[in-house]
N, C-alpha and C positions, 0 to 999 in steps of 0.2 A: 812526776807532777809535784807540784806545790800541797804541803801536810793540811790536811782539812782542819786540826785544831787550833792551833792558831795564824790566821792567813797572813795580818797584820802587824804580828812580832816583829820586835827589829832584833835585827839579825848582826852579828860583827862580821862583815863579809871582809875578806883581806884586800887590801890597798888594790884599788880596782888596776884591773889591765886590761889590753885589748884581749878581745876571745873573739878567733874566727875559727868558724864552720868547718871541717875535715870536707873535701867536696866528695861527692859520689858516693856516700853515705846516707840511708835514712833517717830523716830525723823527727824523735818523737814528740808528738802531743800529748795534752794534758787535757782532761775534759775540764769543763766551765765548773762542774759541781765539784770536782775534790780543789780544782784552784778559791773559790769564793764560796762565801755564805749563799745560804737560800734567798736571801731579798734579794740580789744581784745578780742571778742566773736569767731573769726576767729581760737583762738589758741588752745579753747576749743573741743575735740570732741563728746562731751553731750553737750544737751541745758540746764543740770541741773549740779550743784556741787552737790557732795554728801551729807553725812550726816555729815562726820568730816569737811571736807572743809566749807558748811554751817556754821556752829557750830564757825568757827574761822575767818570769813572772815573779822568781823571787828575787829579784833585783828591785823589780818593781813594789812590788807588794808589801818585804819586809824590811823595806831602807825609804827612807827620804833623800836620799844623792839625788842630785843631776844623774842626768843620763843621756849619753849621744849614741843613736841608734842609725845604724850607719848598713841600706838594705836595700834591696830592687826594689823595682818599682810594680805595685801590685804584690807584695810579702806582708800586709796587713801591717803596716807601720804604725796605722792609726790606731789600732786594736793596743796598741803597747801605752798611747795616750789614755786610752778608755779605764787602762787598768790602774796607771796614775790616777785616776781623776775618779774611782773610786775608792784609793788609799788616801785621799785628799779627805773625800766624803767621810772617811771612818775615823780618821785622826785629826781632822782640822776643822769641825761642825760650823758651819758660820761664814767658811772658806768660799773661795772666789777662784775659777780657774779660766784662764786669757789661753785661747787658741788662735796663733797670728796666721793666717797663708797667706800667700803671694797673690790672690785675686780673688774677684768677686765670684766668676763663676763657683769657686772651691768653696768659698763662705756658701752658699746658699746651698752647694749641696750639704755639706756637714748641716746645715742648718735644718736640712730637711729630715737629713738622716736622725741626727738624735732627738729632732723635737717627737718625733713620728716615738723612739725609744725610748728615751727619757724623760718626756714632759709627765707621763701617766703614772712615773712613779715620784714625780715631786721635785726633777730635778728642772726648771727651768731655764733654755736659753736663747740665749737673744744674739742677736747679730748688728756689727758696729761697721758700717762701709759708708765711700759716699751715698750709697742711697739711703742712708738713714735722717740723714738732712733735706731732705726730695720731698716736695709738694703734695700731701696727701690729695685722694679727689676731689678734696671740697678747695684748693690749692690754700691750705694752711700748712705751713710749714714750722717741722717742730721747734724749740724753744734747747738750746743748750741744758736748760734745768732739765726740760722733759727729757732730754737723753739720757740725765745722770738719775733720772727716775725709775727709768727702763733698767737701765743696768746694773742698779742698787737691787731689782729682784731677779735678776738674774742670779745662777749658780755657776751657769759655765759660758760664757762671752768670745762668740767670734767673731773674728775681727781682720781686714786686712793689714796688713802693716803698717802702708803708707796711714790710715787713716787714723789706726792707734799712734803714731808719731804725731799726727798733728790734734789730734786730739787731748793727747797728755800735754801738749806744750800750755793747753788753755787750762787743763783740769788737774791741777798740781794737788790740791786736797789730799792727804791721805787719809783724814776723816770719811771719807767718800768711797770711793768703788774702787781707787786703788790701792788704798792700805787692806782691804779684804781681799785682794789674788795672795795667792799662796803658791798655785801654780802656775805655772807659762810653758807652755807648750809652740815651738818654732816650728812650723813643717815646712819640707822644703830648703834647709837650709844650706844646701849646696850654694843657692842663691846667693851667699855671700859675695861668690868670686864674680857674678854677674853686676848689672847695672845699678838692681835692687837692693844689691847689697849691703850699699852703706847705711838703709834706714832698718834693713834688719838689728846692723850690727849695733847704731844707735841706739834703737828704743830695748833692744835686750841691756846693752848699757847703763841706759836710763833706770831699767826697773831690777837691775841688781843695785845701782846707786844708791837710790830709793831706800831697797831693801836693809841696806846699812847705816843708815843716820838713824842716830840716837834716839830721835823723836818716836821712831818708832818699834822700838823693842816690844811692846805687849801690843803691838797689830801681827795677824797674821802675816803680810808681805814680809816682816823680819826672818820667819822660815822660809823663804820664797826656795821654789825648788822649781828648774829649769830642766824641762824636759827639750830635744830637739832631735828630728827625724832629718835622714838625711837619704838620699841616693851613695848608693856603692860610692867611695872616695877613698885615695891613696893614703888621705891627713887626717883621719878620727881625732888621734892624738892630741894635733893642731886646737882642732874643739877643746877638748880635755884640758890641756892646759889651760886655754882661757875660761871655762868654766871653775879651775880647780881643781888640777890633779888631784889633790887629796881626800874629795867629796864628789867627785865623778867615775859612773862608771862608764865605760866603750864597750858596746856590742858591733860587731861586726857580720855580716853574714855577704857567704858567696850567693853565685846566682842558682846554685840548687836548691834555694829558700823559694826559690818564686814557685807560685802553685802551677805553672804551666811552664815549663822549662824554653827557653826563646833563643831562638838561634837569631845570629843576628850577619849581615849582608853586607857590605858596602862596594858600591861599584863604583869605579872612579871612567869618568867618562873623557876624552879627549876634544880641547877647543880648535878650530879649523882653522879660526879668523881670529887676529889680536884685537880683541875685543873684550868687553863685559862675558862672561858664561851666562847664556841664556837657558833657562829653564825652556825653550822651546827646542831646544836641540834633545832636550831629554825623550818629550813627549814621542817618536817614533819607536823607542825603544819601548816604551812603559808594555805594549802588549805581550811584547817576549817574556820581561819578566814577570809578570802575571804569572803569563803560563806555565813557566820554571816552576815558580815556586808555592803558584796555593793551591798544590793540590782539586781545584774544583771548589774551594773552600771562599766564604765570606772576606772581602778583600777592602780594606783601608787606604783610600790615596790621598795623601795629604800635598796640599797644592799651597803657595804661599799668596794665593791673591784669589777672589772670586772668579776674575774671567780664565785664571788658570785651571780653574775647578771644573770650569764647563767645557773650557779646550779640551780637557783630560776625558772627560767625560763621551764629548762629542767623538775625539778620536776612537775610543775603546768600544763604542756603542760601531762605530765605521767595520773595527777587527771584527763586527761578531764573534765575542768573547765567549758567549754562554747563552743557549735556548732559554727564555723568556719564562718564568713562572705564569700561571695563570692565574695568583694572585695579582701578582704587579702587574698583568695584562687588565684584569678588571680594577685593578688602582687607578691607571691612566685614565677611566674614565669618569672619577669619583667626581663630582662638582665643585670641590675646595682647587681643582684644579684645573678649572675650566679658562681662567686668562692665561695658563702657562702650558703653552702648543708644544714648547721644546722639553720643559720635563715629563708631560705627557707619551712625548715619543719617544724618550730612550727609557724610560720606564718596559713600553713594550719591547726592548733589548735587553732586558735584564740588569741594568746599570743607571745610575742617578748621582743627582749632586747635592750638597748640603750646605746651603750658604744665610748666614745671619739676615740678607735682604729679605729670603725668603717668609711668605707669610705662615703665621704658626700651624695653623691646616697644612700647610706642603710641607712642611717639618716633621708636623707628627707622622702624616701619610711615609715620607722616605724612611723617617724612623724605625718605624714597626715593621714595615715591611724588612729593612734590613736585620733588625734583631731578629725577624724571627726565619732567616733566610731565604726570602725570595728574592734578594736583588744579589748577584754576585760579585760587583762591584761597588764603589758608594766613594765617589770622587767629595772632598772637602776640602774647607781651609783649615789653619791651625788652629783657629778656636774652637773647633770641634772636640781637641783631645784635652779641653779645660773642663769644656761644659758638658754637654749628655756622655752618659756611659756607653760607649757603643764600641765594645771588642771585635773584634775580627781574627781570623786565623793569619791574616798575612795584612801588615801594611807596610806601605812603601811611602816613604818619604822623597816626593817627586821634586829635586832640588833643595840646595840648602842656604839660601837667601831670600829677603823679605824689603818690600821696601820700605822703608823708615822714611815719613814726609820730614819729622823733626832733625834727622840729621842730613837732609836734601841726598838721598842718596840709596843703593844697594846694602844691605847689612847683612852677617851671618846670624844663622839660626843660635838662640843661646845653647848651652848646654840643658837647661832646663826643658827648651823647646824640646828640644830631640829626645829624652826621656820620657819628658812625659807623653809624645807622639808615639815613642816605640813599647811605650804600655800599653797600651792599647792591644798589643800582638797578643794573641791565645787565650782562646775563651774557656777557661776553667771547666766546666761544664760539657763541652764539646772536643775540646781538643788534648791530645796532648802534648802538642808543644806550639809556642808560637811565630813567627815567622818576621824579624824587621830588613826591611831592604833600604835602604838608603843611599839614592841617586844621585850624584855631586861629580863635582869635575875631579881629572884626574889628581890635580895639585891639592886636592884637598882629602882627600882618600885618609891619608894616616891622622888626620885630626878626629875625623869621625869614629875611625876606630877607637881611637884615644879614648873621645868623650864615650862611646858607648860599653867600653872597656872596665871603664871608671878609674883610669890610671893616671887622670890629671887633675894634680894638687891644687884646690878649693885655695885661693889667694884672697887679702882683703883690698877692696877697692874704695875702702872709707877717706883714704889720704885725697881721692877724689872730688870729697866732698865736703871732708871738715869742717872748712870754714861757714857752711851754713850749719853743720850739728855744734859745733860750739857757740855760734850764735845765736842757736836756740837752747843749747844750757844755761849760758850766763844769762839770756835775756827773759825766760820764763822761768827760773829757780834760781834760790835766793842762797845755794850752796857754794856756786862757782863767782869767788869773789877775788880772785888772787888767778897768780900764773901757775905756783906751786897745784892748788887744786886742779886746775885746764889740765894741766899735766901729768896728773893722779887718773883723769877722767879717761884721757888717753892711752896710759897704761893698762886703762882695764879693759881694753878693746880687743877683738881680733886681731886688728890691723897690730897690733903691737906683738902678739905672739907668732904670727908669722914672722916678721921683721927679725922678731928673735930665732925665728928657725931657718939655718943656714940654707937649707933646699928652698926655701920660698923668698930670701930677701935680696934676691938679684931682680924681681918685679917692682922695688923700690929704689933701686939704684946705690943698691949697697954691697959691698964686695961680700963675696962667701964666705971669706975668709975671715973680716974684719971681727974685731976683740969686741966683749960687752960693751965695752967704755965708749969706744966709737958708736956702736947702735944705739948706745941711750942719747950720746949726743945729737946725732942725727935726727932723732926723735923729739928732741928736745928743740934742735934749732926747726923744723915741721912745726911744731906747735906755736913756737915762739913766731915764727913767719906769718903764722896763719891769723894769729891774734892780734900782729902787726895790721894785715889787709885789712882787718875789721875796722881799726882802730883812723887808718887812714880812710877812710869810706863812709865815716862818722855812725858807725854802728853798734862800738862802745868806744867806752874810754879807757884808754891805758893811763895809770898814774904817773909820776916825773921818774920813781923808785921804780919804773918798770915791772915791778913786781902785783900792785893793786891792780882789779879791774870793775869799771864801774858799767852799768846798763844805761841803753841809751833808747830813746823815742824810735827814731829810725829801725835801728836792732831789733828791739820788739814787733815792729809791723812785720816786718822782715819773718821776725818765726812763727808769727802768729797764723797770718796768709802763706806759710810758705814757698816766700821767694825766693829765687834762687841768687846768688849773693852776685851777678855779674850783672842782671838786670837791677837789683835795689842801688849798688854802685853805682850806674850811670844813673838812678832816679836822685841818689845825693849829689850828681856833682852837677848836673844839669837843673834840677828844678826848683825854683826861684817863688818871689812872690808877685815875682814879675812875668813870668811863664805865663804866654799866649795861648790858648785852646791850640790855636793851629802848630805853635811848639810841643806841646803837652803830644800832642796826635802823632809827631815824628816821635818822638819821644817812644811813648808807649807803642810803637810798631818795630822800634830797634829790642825792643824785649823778648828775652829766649822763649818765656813762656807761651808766647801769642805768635810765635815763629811758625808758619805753614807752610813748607813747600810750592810753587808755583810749578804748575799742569801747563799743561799745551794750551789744554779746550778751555783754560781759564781765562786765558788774555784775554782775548774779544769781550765777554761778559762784563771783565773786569774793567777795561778800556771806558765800554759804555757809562758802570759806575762811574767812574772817576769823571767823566765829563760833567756829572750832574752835580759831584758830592759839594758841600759848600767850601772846602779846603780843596780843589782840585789838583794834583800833584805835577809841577808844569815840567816838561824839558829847559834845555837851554836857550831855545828859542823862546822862553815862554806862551811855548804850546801846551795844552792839556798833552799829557808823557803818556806812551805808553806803559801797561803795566809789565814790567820786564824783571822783578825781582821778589823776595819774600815779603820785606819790608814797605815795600808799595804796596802789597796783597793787603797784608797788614792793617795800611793805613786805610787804605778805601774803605775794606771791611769796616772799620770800625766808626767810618761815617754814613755808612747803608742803613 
């Protein structure tokens, strides 16, 4: 364990490396009292740290390094946060610590979890998402100042990503609440290589940037120390380097760390018909595998769509999977569930479903009944493994696509999805060990392996998106005034130390092989391209010397509202002072953000709008059109 005399010495630890786990070894803990003082034992709810938090507490406790913790899912990652964020408290009094996740479900449970732990000893925190902007019940909605009121008393601030990016674009102050973070803690950071990725990789960007202008040497953000949790990946390192090999440390751990050891399944199934894979070809099998593999045990189905939940449901309830509890017999008749005939009756099957429609009474009812095992099954969607805690010994991932309205189309499950769904397997408590099965077609088999392997390299997808994060550098901070800087900004990204590592920069279109000299130029002419698009689009101005860059009106709306730089484009080159309402309406329906996919059961409805709206959208006959596209959807809508 960690020496009880001084917890918070700093220590000369040697030029950090990666350290992974010996597997099939025990590995020991530390109790909470010989790692911390006695005021801090209080925040712990075990008298013991785990085996990962062991494993790093003097990493943690007696250095200010970065740190990339790199760990199954369910190994108490967050526990390795808590131990920063009390090294914060002890060496940096005054200090401010930023916890970013990927969604709001996750914000509000951490939100629950430490206020419930830490508010009673003085540490208060507060939570930054879009709902912080939301209409209280009197419908007053708060005031920008009042946010930076809340957050000025705060000590530890979580926040989702997205909303910390657009919020810094507007709250540049470092007099304010972010010259006081000191730490930043990323969870989730796999997510890079995902969709989310690029505002991760930005706003960690941003508030190392921050952290190094002169201005602010005697604020605490000048120590800023970047904590970042990761799911098992091949590329710590990758991290490492853009963090700063030289003040970074890599923890690694296999999956013997996880407190429930998880076996993990994937069946690859075979398509009949050249077709789409339907998730309905699955559903015949789902009962075999059940019975394979949970043992009789509490069972997880995660379906990609509501009515899949109830298919799954309805069929399993068909198999007579498992005798009825007489709990959940007497659940079906509770009166919170007296409009809903059909979860009432598979309730008395011993099987149920879990869907966001559902009113909070039929939520809480399926809930508890399954935690506390009377339902053997518990069919749900994927939001279920953001939001409530609810472990199971076996879940199966019934299909691994989702449909996505905004890209009109079928999509695969992220990596994140699938992790954080097959967390959910082995209830510490009950089990020992957990169970994930993951149903997909056969062509997809060795991918899922892959991702649940953790054997595929975290890539940056910022080149994605650049051109909106450098339009919101130049155009909200007064630092990015030149190409040389754009260019500095860019090198301190992910995306840039990937590119520099030869296993990852063939997802850039760069050879393996190619020399430094090549990849900075590459990098170089990226950037310069990128600032070109801006510059044509009127969103800043490049100078005659190519080299100055000035802020522009457009630009600014652009980062302020967070548009996305395809739709602000067609808003400069299209809208005039002469732009008619009923132009303005095409106009703003060809916009990605207000892009909804068109449904079957929509047309008709839609049809009727459009007859009535005062712009009615004609064919070429100039008939009132039918609604046969996004963009029509679009438009109607936005005259309803």
């Amino acid at each position: 364990g960690v020496g009880v005399q001084r917890p918070f010495a700093d220590t000369q630890l040697p030029r950090p490396t990666t350290t992974r786990a010996a597997p099939g070894m025990a590995h020991p803990v530390t109790p909470v009292r010989d790692a911390l003082p006695a005021k801090y034992h209080a925040l712990f709810r075990h008298p013991m740290l785990n085996a990962v938090q062991s494993a790093v507490a003097a990493d943690v406790l007696r250095s200010d390094r970065n740190l990339v913790i790199a760990s199954p899912t369910a190994s108490g990652k967050t526990g390795v946060f808590e131990l920063a964020l009390i090294r914060m408290l002890e060496m940096r009094p005054g200090g401010k610590a930023l916890f970013l996740a990927p969604m709001k479900a996750i914000c509000a449970e951490r939100l629950a979890d430490w206020s419930a732990r830490f508010s009673p000893h003085g540490i208060d925190v507060m939570m930054l998402t879009s709902d912080s902007d939301a209409e209280d019940a009197d419908g007053v909605r708060p005031s920008p100042y009042d946010v930076v009121k809340w957050l000025e008393k705060a000590t530890l601030i979580v926040a989702t990503t997205e909303k910390w990016d657009v919020w810094t674009r507007t709250q540049r102050s470092t007099n304010s609440v972010i010259g006081q973070i000191c730490l930043l803690c990323v969870d989730e950071v796999h997510m890079l290589g995902e969709s989310r990725g690029p505002v991760i990789e930005a706003v960690v960007a941003r508030m190392r940037t921050i952290s190094s202008l002169p201005d602010v040497a005697q604020l605490p953000i000048a120590k800023l120390r970047v904590v970042v949790l990761s799911a098992t990946i091949p590329n710590p390192e990758t991290l490492c380097e853009w963090l700063g090999a030289e003040r970074t440390i890599v923890r690694t751990f296999d999956a013997s760390f996880r407190p429930t050891p998880l076996s993990l399944v994937v069946s690859g199934y075979r398509q009949h018909i050249a077709a789409r894979f339907e998730v309905d070809m699955l559903l015949p099998a789902l009962p075999s595998v059940i019975r394979k593999h949970s043992r009789e045990r509490p069972t997880l189905v995660f379906m990609a769509s509501r009515k899949g939940a109830v298919d799954a449901a309805l069929q399993l309830a068909k198999a007579n999977m498992t005798a009825p509890s007489d709990e959940a017999t007497a659940a079906a008749a509770d009166p919170a569930l007296r409009g809903s005939h059909e979860l009432a009756k598979l309730l008395r099957s011993g099987v149920a479903y879990h869907l966001a429609s559902m009113s909070a009474g039929e939520r809480r009812i399926v809930e508890l009944l399954f935690a506390e095992g009377h339902l053997s099954v518990l069919c749900a969607t994927t939001g279920l493994s953001l939001g409530v805690n609810l472990p199971a010994h076996l879940v199966v991932i019934c299909g691994t696509q989702r449909y996505n309205g905004s890209t009109s189309g079928y999509v695969d499950y992220s990596n994140s999805d699938i992790l954080q769904m097959a967390g959910r397997a082995g209830r510490p408590q009950f089990d020992t060990e957990g169970v994930c099965v993951v149903m997909t077609s056969e062509a997809s088999t060795s991918k899922y392996l892959d991702i649940l392997a953790g054997v595929r390299p975290v890539a940056s997808q910022l080149h994605k998106q650049l051109v909106e994060h450098l339009n919101s550098e130049i155009n909200t901070a007064s630092y990015m005034t030149s190409v040389s800087v754009a260019l500095s900004f860019v090198q301190d990204t992910y995306l840039y130390k990937c590119v520099l590592d030869p296993n990852l920069r063939h997802n850039f279109g760069i050879a393996r092989d190619a020399d430094l000299q090549e990849v900075d130029q590459q990098v170089h002419s990226l950037c310069l391209n990128t600032l070109r698009r801006l510059d044509d689009s009127g969103l800043i101005r490049l100078a005659e010397d190519g080299q100055q860059i000035e802020p522009l009106g457009a630009g600014r709306i652009m980062a302020r509202y967070a548009v996305c730089f395809e739709s602000m484009a067609l808003i400069t080159s299209k809208l005039s002072a002469q732009t008619s309402v009923e132009e303005l309406l095409d106009l703003l329906s060809h916009c990605e953000e207000l892009q909804d996919v068109l449904r079957r059961s929509e047309r008709k409805p839609l049809f009727e709008l459009n007859k009535i709206s005062r712009y009615p959208i004609m064919d070429a006959k100039l008939q009132v059109a039918k609604v046969g596209d996004a963009h029509t959807k679009t438009n109607v809508l936005l005259q309803a």
